[in-house]
N, C-alpha and C positions, 0 to 999 in steps of 0.2 A: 165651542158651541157645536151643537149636530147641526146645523143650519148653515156651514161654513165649509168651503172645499178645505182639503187638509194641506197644512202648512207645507211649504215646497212642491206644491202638486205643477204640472206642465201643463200650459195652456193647449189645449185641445183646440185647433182652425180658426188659432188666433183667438182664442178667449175662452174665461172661465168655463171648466167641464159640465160645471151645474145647469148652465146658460143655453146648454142644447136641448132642457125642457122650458118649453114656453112658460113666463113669468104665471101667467096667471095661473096654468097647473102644478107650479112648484109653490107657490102661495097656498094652494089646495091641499098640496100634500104636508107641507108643515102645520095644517091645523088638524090632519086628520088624529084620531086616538093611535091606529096603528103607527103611526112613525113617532109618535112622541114616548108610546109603552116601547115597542120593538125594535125602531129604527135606530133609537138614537146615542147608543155606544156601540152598533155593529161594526166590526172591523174585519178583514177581507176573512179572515177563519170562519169567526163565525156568522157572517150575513150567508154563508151553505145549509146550515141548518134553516134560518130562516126559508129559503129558495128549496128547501128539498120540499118544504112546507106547504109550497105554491101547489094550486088546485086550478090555475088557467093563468093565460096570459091577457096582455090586454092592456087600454090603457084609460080609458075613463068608463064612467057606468053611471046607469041612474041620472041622478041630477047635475051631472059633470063632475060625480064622485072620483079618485085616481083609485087604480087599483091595487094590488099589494103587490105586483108585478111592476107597473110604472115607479111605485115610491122604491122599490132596491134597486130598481136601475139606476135612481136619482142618487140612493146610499153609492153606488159602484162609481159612478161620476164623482161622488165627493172623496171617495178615499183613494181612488187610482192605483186599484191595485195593480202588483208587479206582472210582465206580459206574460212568464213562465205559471206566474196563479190561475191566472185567466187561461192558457193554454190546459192546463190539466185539469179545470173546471169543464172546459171544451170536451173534452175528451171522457169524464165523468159518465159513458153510458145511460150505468142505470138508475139517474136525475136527468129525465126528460124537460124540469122545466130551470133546474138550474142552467140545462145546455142551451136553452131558449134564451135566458136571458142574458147569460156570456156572448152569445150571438148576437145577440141587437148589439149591446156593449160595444161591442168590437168593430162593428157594422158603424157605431157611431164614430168612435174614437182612433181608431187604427189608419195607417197609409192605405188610398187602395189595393196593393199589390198583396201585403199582409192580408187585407179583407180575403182576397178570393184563394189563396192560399190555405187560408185557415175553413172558408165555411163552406169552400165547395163540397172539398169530402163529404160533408153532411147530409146530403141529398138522398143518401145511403138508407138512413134514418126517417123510416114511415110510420113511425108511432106517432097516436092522434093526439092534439090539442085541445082542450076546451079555451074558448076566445070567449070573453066576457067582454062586453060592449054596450052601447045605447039601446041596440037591439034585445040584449040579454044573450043567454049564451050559443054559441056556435061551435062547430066542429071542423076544425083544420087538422093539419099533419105538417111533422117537423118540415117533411122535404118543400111543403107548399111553402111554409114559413121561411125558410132559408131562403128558397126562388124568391119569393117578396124582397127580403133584405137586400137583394143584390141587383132588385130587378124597380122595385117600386120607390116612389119617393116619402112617404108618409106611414107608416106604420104603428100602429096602437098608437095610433092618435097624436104618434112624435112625427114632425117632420124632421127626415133624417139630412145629414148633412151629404153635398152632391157628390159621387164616386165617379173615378173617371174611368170611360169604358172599357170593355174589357180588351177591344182589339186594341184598341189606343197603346195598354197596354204591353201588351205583345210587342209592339214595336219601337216603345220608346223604355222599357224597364225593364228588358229581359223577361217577365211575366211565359212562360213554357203555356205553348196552345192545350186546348183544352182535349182531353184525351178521349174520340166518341160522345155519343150524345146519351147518356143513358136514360136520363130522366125527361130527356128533350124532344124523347122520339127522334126520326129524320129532319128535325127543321133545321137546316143551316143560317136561317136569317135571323135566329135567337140569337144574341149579342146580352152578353150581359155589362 
């Protein structure tokens, strides 16, 4: 069934992957056309084509419609793909919204330690977003996008699961201090 995380999958913070989109907008996205034409044989190869496809991020619109960015997250959650796919997806340059959405992913499902490991690099990356929302659309950039992920608790409309901080980090999981403030300017009391 496309409606079903995939047989052997790892419970993600103690429970089903699918489970970290609120019920009522994963109800939403199995009725939509898009996930029942597109979604619903994607498997970690080709749900890229679909993602190179993406034209904003985002996570509801309109009438509490989901977007086609929230419903492949939902596909990325059901099939769990392997960490090394999702690293080279990461890494994908020039799919700015594939590497958006490997990012949240990752930001959802991964150790924190993984998390800041993997998306701080990315701050790097000031190519703009279009953000589709209730409001309609907006204009972000990867590096604001990433500082969200690792800084805010709610994003495109997902509440993300809690990360533990950055210095906490540092001192209890080997986590390597953060190298300069590049994107931080001088503030030293940003703590991610």
């Amino acid at each position: 069934m496309a409606n079903t995380t995939v047989r052997g999958a790892l419970s993600i913070h103690g429970t089903n992957p699918q489970f970290l989109i609120e019920k009522v907008i994963r109800s939403r996205i199995y009725e939509l056309p898009f996930w029942k034409e597109h979604c619903f044989t994607l498997t970690a190869e080709s749900l890229i084509d679909k993602a190179i496809e993406l034209n904003s991020i985002g996570g509801v619109y309109g009438n509490q419609k989901p977007t086609q960015f929230k419903c492949l997250l939902l596909k990325l959650l059901q099939i769990q793909p392997e960490k090394e796919i999702l690293v080279e997806y990461l890494q994908a340059e020039e799919f700015k919204y594939l590497r958006a959405l490997v990012a949240m992913y990752i930001r959802m499902t991964f150790r924190a330690v993984e998390v800041f490991q993997l998306l701080e690099p990315l701050p790097i990356d000031f190519r703009k977003l279009r953000e589709r929302s209730m409001a309609g659309y907006t204009l972000t950039y990867m590096d604001e996008f990433v500082y969200a992920l690792l800084t805010e608790e709610r994003i495109c409309d997902t509440i993300l699961p809690r990360i533990t901080k950055r210095g906490v980090l540092e001192e209890t999981e080997g986590l390597r201090p953060r190298e300069g403030h590049q994107l931080l300017g001088e503030v030293d009391s940003v703590v991610f």
